[in-house]
C-alpha positions, -999 to 999 in steps of 0.1 A, spaced: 0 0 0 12 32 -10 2 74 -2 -12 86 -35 6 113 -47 -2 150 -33 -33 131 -9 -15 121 20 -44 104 37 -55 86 5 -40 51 -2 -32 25 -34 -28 -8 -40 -17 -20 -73 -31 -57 -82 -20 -82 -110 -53 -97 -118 -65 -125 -142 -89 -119 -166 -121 -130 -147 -146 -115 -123 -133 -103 -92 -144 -96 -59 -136 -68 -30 -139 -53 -2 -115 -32 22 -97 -35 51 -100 -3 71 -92 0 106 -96 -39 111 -132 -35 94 -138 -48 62 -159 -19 39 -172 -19 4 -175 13 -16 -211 19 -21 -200 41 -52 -188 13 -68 -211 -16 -84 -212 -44 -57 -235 -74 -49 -251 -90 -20 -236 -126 -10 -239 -149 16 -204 -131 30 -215 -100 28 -217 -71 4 -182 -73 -20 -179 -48 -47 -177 -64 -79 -155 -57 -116 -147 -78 -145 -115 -78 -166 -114 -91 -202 -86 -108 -213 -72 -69 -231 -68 -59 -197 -100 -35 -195 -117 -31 -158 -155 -21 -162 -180 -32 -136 -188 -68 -135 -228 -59 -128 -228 -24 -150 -261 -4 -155 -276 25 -159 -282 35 -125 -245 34 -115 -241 60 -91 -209 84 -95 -179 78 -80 -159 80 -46 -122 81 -43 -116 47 -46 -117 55 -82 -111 33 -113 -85 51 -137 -109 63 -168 -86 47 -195 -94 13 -183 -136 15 -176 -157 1 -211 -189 3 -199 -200 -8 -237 -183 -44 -227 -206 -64 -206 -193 -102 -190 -209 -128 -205 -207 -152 -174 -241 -162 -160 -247 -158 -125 -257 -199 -122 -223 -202 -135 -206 -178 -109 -225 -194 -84 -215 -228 -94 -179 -218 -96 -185 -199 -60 -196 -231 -45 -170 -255 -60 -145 -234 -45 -162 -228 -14 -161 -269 -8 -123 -271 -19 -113 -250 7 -137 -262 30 -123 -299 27 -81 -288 25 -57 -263 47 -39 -235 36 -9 -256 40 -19 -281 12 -25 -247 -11 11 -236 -4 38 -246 -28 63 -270 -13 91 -241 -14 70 -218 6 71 -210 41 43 -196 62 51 -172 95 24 -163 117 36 -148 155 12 -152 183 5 -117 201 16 -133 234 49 -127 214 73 -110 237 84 -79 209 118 -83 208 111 -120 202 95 -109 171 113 -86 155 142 -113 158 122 -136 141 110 -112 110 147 -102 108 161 -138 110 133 -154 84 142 -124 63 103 -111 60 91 -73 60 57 -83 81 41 -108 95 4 -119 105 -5 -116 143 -25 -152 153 -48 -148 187 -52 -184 202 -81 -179 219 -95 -162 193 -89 -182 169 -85 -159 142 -58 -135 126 -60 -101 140 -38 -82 127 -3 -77 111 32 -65 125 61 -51 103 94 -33 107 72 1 110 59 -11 141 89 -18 157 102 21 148 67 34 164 74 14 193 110 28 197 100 60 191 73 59 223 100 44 241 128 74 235 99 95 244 90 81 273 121 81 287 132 114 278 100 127 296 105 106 327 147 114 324 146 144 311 174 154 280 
C-alpha cells in the first residue's frame, strides 16, 4: 500500500489480476468496507464490490447499469472502464464456480494450497516484541500476520514500522521521565 501522490491520507494498492470476475472489499481500521460508489453485490459473506476484466486488460463493472451512481475516491482510472463491454458469465455459472470453491477449501488447509518451497510465518500476540522482531529479521520477511489463540482468528499484522513506532514511544518516554 502506497500514499497517493499530493493526498496524503489517500492510499493505493496496485493488483495483477486474471482476466475473470473479481471480488472486494477493504480492510480499514480492522473492518472490512465496500465502496457503495462502486457496483457491488449482496452474497452470503456480505456485500463485495464487484468488476470484470477481459482478457485486453479492460476493468469495467462486473454488474454495469444505468443506474451506476458516481464515484468516490476509490476510483477506477478512466482509460481502463468500457462500460459498452458487458461479462458474458451467467450468474448460475458464478454461483457454481463460488460453491466448488467454497467446498475445496472447505475440505483442504492452507498448508496443502502452499507450494512446497514456501514457508508460512504467523507470531502469536503473546509474542514477547523483541522475540518478534528477531524472528521477521532472521526469516528475512518485512511483516508478519498476528494469530490470537483464543480467538482463533488473525487479528492483525506486525512489520518493521511497528517496531520504529514502538521505539519512538520508548525514547519519548524516557526522555519525559529522564529528562534530555
Amino acid at each position: 500500500m502506497s500514499p497517493v501522490e499530493g493526498c496524503p491520507t489517500v492510499f493505493q494498492v496496485i493488483c495483477s489480476l486474471t482476466p475473470g470476475y473479481h471480488e472486494y472489499k477493504f480492510l480499514v481500521d480492522g473492518e472490512w468496507h465496500h465502496d457503495e460508489n462502486q457496483t457491488h453485490v449482496t452474497r452470503n459473506y456480505g456485500i463485495v464490490n464487484t468488476v470484470f476484466l477481459d482478457g485486453e486488460q479492460n476493468m469495467i463493472p462486473a454488474v454495469f447499469n444505468a443506474e451506476t451512481r458516481g464515484r468516490s475516491n476509490m476510483e477506477l482510472d478512466e482509460v481502463f472502464f468500457r462500460p459498452e463491454i458487458i461479462p458474458s458469465i451467467s450468474e448460475t455459472d458464478l454461483e457454481i464456480s463460488r460453491n466448488r470453491i467454497y467446498a475445496f477449501l472447505s475440505m483442504h488447509t492452507a498448508y496443502e494450497l502452499l507450494p512446497e518451497s514456501g514457508k508460512v510465518i504467523a507470531l502469536d500476540v503473546n509474542l514477547p516484541v523483541k522475540q518478534a522482531f528477531h524472528i521477521l529479521y532472521e526469516q528475512g520477511i518485512p511483516l508478519a500476520p498476528l494469530w490470537d489463540f483464543f480467538k482463533g482468528q488473525f487479528v492483525g499484522v506486525l512489520s518493521a514500522l511497528d517496531f520504529i513506532l514502538i521505539l519512538r514511544e520508548v525514547c519519548i518516554l524516557v526522555l519525559v521521565l529522564y529528562g534530555n
